[in-house]
Backbone and ligand atoms as CSV (ligand in chain L), in Angstrom:
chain,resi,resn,atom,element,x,y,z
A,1,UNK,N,N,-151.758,-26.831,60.338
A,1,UNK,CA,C,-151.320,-25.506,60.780
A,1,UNK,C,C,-149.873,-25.553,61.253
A,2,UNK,N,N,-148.842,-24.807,60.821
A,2,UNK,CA,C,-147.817,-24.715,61.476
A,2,UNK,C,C,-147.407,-24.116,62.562
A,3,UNK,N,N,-146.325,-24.984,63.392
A,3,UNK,CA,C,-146.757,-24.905,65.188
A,3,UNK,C,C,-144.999,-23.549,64.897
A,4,UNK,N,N,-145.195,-23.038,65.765
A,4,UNK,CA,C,-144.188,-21.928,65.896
A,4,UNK,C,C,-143.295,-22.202,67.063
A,5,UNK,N,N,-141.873,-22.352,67.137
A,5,UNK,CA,C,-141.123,-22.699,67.391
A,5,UNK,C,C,-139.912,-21.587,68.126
A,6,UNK,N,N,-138.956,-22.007,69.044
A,6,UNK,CA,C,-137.985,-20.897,69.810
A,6,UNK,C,C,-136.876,-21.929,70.259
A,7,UNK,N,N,-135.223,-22.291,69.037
A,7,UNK,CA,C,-134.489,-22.882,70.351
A,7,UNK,C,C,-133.703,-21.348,70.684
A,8,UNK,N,N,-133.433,-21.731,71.979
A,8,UNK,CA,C,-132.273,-20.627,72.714
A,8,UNK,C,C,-131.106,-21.940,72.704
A,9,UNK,N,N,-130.100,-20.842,72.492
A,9,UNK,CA,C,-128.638,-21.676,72.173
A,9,UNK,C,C,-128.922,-22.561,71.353
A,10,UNK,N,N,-127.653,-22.453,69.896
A,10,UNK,CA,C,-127.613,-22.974,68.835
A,10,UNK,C,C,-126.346,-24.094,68.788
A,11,UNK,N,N,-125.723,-24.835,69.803
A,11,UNK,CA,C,-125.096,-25.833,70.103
A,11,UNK,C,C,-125.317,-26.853,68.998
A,12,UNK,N,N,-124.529,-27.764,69.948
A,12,UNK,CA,C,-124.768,-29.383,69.293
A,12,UNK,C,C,-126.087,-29.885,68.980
A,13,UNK,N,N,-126.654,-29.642,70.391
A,13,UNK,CA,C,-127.668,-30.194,70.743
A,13,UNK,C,C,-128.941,-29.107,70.356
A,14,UNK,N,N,-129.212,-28.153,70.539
A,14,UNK,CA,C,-130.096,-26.863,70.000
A,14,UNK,C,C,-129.823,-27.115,68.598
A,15,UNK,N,N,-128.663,-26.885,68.232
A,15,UNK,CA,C,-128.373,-26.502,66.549
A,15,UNK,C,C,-129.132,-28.125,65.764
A,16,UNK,N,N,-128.958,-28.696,66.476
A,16,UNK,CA,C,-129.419,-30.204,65.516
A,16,UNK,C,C,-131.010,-30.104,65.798
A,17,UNK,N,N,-131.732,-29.535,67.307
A,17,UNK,CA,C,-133.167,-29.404,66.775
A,17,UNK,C,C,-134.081,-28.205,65.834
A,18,UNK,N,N,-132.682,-27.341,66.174
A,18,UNK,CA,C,-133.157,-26.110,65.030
A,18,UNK,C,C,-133.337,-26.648,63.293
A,19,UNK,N,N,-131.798,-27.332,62.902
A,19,UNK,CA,C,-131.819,-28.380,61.752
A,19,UNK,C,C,-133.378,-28.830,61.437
A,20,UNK,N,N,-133.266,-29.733,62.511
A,20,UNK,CA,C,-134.442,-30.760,62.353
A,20,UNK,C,C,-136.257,-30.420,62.243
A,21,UNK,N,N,-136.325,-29.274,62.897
A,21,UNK,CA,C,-137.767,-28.862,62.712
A,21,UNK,C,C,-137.915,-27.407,61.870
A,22,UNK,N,N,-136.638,-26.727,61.374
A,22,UNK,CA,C,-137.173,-26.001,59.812
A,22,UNK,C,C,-137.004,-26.924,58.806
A,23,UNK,N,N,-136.652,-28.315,58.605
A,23,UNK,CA,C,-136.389,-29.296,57.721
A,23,UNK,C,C,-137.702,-29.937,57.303
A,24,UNK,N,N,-138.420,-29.270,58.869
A,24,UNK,CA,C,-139.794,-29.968,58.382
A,24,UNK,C,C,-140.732,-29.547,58.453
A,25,UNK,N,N,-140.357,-27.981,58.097
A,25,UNK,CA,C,-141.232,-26.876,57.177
A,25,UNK,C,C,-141.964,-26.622,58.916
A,26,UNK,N,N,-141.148,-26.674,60.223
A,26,UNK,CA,C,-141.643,-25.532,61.302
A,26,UNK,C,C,-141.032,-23.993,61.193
A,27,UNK,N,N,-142.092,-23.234,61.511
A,27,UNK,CA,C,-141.370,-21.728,61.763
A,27,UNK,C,C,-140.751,-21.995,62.775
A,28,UNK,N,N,-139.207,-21.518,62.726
A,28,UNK,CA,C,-138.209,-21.499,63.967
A,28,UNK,C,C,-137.565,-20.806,64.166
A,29,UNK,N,N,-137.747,-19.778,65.709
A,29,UNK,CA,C,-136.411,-18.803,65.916
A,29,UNK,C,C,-135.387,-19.049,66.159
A,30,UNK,N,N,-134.436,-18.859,65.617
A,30,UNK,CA,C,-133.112,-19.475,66.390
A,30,UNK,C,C,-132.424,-18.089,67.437
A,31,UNK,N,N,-132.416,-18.812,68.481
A,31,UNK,CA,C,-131.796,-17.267,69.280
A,31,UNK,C,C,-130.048,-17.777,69.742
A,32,UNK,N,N,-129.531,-16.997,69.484
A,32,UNK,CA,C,-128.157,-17.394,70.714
A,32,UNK,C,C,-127.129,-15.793,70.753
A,33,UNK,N,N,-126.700,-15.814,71.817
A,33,UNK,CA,C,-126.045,-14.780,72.227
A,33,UNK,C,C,-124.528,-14.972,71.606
A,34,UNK,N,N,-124.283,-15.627,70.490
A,34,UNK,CA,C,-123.190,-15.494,70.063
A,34,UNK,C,C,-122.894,-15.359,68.327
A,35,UNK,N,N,-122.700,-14.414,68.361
A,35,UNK,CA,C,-123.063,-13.950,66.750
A,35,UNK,C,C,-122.283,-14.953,65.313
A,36,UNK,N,N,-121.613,-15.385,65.547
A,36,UNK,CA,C,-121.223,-16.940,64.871
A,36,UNK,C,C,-122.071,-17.984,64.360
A,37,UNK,N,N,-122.848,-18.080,65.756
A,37,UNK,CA,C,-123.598,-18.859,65.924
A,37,UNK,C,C,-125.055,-18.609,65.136
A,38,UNK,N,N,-125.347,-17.392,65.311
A,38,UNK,CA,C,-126.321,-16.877,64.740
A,38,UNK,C,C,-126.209,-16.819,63.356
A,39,UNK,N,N,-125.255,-16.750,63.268
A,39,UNK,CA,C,-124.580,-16.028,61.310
A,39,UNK,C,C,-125.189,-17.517,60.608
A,40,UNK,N,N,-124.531,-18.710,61.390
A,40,UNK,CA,C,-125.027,-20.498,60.929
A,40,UNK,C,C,-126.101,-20.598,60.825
A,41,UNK,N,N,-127.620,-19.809,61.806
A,41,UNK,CA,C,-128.128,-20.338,61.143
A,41,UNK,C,C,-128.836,-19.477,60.194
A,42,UNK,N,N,-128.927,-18.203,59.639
A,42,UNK,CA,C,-129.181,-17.400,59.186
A,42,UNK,C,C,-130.431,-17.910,58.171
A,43,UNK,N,N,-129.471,-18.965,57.382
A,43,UNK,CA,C,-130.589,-19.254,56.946
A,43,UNK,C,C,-131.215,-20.744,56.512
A,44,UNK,N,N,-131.227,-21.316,57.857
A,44,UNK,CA,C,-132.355,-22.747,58.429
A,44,UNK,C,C,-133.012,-22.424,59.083
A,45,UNK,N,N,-133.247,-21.320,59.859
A,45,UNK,CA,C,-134.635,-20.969,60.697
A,45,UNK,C,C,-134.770,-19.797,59.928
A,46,UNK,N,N,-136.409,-19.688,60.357
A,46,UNK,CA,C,-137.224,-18.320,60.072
A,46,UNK,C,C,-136.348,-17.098,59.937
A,47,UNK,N,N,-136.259,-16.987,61.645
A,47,UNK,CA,C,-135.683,-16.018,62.013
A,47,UNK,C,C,-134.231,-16.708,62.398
A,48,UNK,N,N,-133.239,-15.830,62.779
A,48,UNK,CA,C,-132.119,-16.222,63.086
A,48,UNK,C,C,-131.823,-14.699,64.462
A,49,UNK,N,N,-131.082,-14.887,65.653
A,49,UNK,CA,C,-131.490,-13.373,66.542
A,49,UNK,C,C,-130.399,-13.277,67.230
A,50,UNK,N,N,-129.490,-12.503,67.370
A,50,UNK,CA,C,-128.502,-12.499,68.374
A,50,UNK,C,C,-129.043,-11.826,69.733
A,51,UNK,N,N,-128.955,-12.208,71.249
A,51,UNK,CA,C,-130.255,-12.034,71.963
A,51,UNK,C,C,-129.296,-12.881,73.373
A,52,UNK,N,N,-129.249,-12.001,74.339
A,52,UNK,CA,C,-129.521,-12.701,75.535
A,52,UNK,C,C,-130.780,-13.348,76.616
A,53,UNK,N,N,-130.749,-14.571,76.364
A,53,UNK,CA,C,-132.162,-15.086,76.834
A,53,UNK,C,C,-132.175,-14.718,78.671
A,54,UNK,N,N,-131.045,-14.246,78.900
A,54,UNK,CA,C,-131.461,-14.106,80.370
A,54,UNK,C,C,-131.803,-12.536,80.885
A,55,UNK,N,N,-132.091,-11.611,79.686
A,55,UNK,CA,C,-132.732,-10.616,79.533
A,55,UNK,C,C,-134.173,-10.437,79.142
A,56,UNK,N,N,-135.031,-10.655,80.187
A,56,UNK,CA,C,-136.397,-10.395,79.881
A,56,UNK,C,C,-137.260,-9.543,78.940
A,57,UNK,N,N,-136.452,-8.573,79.313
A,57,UNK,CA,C,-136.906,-7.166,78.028
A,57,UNK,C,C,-136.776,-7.331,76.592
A,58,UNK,N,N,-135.450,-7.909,76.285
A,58,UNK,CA,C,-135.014,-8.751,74.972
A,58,UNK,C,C,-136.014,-9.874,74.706
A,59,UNK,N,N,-136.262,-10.859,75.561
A,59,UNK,CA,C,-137.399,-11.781,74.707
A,59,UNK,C,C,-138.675,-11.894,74.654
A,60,UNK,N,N,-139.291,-10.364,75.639
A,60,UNK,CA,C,-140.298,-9.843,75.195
A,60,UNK,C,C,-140.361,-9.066,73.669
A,61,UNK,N,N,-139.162,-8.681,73.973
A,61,UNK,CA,C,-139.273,-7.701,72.150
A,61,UNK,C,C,-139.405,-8.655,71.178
A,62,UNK,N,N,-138.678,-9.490,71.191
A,62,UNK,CA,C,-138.560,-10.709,70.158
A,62,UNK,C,C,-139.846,-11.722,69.908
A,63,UNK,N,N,-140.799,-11.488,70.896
A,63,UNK,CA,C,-142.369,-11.644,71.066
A,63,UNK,C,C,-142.198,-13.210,71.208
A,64,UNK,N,N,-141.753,-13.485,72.209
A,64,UNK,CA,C,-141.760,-14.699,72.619
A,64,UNK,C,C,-142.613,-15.477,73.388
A,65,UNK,N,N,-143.861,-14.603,73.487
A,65,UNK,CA,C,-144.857,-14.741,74.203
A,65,UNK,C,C,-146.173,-15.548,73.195
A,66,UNK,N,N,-145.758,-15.294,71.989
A,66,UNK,CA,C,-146.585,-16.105,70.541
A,66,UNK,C,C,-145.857,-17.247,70.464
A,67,UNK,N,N,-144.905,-17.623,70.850
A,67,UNK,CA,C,-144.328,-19.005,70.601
A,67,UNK,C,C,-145.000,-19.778,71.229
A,68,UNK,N,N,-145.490,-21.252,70.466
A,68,UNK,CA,C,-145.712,-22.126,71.529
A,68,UNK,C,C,-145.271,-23.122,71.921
A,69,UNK,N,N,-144.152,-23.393,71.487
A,69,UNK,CA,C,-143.316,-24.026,71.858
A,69,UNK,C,C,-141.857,-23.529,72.380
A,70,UNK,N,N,-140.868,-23.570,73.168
A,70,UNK,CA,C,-139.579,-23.365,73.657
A,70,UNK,C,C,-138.834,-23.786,73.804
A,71,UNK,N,N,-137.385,-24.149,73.654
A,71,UNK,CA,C,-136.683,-25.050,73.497
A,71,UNK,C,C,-135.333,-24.195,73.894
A,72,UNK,N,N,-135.267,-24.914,75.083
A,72,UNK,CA,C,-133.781,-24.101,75.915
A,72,UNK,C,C,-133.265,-24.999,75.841
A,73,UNK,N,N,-131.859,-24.892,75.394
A,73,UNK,CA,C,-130.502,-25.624,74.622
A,73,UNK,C,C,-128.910,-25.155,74.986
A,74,UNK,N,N,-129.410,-24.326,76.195
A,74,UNK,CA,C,-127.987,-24.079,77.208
A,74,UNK,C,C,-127.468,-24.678,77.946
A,75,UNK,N,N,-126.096,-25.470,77.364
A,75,UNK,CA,C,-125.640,-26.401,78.468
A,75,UNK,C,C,-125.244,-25.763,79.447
A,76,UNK,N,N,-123.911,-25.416,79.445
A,76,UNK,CA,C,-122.649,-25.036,80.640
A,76,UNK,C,C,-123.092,-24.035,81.415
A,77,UNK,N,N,-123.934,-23.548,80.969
A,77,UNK,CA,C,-123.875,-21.944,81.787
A,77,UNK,C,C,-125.709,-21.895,82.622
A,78,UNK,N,N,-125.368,-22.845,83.913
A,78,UNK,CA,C,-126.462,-23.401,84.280
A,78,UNK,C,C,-127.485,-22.521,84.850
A,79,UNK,N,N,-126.648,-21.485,85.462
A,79,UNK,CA,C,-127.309,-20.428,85.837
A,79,UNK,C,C,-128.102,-19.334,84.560
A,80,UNK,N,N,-127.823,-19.819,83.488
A,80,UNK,CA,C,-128.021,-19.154,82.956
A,80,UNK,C,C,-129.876,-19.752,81.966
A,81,UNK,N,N,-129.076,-21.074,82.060
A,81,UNK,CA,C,-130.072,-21.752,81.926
A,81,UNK,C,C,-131.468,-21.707,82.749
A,82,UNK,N,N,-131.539,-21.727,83.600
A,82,UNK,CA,C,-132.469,-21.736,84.807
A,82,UNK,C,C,-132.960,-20.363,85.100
A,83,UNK,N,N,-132.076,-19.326,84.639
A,83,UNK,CA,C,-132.941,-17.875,84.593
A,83,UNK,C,C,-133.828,-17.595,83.037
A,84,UNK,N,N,-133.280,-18.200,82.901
A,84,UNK,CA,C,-134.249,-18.527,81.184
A,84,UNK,C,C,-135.137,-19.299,81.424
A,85,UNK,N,N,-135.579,-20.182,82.205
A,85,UNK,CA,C,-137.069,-21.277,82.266
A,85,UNK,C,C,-137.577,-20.547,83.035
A,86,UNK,N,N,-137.007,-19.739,84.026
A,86,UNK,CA,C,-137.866,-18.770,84.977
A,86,UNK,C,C,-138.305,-18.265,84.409
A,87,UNK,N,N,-137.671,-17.141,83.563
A,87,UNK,CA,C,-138.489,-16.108,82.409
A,87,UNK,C,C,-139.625,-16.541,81.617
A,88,UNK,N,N,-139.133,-17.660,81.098
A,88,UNK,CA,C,-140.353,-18.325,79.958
A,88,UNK,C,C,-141.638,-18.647,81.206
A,89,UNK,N,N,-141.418,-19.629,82.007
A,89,UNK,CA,C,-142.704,-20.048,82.895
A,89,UNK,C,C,-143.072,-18.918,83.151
A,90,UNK,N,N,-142.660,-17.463,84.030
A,90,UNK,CA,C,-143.527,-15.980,84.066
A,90,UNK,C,C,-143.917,-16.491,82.973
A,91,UNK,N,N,-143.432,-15.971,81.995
A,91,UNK,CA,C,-144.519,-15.642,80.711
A,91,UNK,C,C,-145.630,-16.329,80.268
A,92,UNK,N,N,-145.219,-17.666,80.858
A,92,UNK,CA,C,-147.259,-18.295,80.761
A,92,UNK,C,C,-146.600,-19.468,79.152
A,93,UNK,N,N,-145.521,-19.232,78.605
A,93,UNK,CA,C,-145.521,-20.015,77.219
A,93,UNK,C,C,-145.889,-21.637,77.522
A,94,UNK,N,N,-146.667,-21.949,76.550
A,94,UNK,CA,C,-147.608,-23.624,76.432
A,94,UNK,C,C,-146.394,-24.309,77.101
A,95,UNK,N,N,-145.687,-24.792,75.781
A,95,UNK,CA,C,-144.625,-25.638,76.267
A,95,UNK,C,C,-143.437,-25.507,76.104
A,96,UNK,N,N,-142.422,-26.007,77.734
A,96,UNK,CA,C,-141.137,-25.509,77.709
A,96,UNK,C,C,-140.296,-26.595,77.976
A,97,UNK,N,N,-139.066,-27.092,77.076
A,97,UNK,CA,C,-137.979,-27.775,77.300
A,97,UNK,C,C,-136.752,-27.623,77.517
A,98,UNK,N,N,-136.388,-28.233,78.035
A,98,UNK,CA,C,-134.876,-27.804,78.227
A,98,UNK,C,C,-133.917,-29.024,78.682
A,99,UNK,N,N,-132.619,-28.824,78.135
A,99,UNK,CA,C,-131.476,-29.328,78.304
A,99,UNK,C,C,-130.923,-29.276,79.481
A,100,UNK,N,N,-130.980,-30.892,80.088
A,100,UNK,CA,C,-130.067,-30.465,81.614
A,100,UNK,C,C,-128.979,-31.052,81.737
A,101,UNK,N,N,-128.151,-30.088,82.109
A,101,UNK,CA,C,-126.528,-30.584,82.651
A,101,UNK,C,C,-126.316,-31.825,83.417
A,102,UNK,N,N,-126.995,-32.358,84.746
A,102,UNK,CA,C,-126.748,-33.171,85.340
A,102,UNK,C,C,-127.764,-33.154,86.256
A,103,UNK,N,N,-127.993,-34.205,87.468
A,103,UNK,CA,C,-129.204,-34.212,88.020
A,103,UNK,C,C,-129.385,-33.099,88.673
A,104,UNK,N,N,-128.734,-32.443,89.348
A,104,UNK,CA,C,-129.234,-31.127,90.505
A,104,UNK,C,C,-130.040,-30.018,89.362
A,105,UNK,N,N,-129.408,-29.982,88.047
A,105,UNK,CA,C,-130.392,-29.170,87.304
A,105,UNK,C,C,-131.249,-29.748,86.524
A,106,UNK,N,N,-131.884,-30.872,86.293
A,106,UNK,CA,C,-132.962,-31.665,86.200
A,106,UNK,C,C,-134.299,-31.064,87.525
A,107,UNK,N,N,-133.495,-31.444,88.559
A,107,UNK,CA,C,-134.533,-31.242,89.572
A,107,UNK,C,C,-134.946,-29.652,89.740
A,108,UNK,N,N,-133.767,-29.046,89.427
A,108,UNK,CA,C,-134.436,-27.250,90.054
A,108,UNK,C,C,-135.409,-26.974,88.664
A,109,UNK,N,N,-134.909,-27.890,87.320
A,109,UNK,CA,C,-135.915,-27.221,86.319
A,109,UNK,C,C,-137.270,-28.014,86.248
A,110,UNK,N,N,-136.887,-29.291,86.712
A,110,UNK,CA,C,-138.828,-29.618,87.061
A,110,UNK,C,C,-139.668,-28.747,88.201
A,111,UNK,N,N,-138.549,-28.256,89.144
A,111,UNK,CA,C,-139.149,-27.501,90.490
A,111,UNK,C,C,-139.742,-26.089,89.660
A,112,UNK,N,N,-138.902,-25.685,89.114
A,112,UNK,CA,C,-139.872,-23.972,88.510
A,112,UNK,C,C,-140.547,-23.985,87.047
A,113,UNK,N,N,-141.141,-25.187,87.319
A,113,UNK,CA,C,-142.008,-25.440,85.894
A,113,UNK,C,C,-141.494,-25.987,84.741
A,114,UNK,N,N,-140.313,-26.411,83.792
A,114,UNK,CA,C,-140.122,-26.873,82.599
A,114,UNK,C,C,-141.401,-27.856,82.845
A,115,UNK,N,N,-141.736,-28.110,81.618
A,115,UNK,CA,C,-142.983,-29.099,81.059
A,115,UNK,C,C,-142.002,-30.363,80.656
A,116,UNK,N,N,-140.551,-30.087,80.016
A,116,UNK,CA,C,-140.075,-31.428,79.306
A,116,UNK,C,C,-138.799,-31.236,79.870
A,117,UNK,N,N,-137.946,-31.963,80.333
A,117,UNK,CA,C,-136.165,-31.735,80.780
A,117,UNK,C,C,-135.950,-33.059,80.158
A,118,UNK,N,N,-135.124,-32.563,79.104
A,118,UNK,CA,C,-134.232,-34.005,79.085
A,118,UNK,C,C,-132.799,-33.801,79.180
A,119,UNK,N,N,-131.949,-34.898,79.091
A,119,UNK,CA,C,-130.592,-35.100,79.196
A,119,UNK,C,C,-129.812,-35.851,78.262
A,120,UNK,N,N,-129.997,-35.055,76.942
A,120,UNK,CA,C,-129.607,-35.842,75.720
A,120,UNK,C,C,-128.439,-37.390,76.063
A,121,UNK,N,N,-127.292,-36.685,76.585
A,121,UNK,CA,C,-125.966,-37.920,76.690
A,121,UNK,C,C,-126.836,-39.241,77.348
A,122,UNK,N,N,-127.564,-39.222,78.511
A,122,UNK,CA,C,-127.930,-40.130,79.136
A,122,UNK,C,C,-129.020,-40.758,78.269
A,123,UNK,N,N,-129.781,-40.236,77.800
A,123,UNK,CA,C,-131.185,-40.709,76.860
A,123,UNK,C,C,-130.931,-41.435,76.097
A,124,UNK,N,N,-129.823,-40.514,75.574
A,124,UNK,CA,C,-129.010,-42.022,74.115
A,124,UNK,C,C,-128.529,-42.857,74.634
A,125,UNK,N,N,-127.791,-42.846,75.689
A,125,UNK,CA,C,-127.241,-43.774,76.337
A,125,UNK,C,C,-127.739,-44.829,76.626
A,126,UNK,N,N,-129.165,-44.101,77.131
A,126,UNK,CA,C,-130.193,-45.320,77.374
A,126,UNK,C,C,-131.095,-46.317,76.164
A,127,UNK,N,N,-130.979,-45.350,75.017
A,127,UNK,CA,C,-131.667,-45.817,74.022
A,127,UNK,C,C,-130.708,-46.921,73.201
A,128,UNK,N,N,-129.635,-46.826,73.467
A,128,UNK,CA,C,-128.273,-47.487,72.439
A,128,UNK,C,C,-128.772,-48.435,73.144
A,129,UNK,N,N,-127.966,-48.627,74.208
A,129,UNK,CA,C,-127.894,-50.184,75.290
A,129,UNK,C,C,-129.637,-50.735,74.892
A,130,UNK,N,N,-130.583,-50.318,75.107
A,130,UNK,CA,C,-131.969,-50.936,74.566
A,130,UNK,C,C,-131.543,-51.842,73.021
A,131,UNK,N,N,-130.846,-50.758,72.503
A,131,UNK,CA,C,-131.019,-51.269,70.854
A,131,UNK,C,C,-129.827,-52.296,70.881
A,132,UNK,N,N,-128.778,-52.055,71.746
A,132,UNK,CA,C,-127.910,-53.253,71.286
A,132,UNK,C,C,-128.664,-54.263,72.155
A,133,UNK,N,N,-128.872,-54.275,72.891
A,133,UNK,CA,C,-129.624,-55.526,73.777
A,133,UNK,C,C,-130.469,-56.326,72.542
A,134,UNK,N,N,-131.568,-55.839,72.322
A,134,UNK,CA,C,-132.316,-56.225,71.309
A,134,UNK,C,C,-132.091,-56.695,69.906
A,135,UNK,N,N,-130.982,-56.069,69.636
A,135,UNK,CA,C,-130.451,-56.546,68.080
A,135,UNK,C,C,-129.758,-57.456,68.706
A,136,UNK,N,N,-128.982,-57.459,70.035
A,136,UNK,CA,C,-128.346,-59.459,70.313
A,136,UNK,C,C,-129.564,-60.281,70.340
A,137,UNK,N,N,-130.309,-59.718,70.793
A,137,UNK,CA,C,-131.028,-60.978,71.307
A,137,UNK,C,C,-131.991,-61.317,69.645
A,138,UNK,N,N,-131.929,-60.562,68.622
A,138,UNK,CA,C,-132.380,-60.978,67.421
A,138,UNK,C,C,-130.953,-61.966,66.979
A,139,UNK,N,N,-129.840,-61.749,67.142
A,139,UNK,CA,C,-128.900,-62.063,66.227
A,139,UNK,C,C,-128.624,-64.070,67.446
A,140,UNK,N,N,-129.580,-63.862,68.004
A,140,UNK,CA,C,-129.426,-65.723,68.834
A,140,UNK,C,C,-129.947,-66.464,68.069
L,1,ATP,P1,P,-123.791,-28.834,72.983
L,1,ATP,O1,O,-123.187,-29.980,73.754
L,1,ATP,O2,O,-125.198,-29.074,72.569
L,1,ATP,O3,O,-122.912,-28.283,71.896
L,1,ATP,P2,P,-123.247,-27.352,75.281
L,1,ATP,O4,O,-123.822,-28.224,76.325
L,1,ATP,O5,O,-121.754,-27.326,75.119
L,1,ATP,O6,O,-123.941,-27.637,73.942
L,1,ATP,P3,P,-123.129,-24.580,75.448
L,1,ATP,O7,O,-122.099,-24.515,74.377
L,1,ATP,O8,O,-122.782,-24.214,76.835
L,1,ATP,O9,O,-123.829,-25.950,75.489
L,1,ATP,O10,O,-124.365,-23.656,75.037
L,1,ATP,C1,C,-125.037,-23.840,73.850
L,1,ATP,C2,C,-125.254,-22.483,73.211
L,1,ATP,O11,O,-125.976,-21.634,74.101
L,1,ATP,C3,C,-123.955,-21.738,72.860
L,1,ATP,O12,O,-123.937,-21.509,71.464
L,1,ATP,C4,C,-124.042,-20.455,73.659
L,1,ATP,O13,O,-123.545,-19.337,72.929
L,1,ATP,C5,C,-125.537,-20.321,73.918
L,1,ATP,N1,N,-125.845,-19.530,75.114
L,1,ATP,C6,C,-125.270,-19.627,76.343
L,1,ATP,N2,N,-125.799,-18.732,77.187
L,1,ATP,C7,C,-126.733,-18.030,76.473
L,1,ATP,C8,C,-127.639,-16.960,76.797
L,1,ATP,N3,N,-127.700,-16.419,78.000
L,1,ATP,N4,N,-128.463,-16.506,75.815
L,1,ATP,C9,C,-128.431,-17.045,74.578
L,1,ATP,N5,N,-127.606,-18.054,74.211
L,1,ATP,C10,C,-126.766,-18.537,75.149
């Protein structure tokens, strides 16, 4: 069955998981409040939506309440970010991720419910140093 899908903000980091899961035949909305952005992905996701996510009324219309998955992908604009996981947690959606800037917004988005926060720069960061560690210690 195909799982139905929502990134907000079509960035680096959004735009490469939007890429990555209509690549592999998920339904995916792509939302972002900047019509450029939207135009890119027009056509790699389902839908494609120009849409402020920190307007409730807007991502009720957009029936974001059938998604079951969420994927908040707003870096810089933290406040903006964090009124968007508020919105989604009201709404009850299964599961919600999101992109965090640095630790103070890690912690306020585990505090009002995100299900997943990660911190792409640091993750890789952490995953490289694993992999070079390990490929030295193959290459002894
Ligand atoms: P990356 O490093 O992944 O490129 P970033 O950390 O620089 O991203 P931003 O560029 O701040 O992140 O935001 C990513 C996207 O989110 C942008 O395309 C921006 O237009 C979009 N965005 C920001 N605020 C909103 C909002 N309220 N509603 C919808 N989209 C938004």
């Amino acid at each position: 069955m195909k799982r139905e899908f929502a990134v907000i903000g079509l960035g680096r980091f959004g735009g490469s998981i939007c890429r990555e899961l209509s690549a592999e035949g998920m339904e995916v909305l792509a939302i972002d409040s900047d019509e450029d952005k939207v135009n890119e992905f027009k056509n790699i996701a389902s839908h494609a939506v120009i849409a402020d996510s920190t307007d409730e009324a807007t991502l009720k219309e957009l029936g974001i309440k059938n998604i079951d998955h969420v994927i908040v992908a707003i870096g810089d604009n933290i406040q903006a970010s964090i009124l968007t996981t508020v919105i989604l947690t009201d709404l009850g959606i299964g599961k919600i991720t999101v992109k965090a800037q640095n630790d103070y917004h890690e912690k306020i988005l585990n505090k009002i419910g995100a299900d997943q926060v990660v911190h792409p720069e640091r993750d890789m960061g952490k995953r490289i140093a694993h992999n070079i560690i390990s490929s030295n210690i193959l290459d002894y």
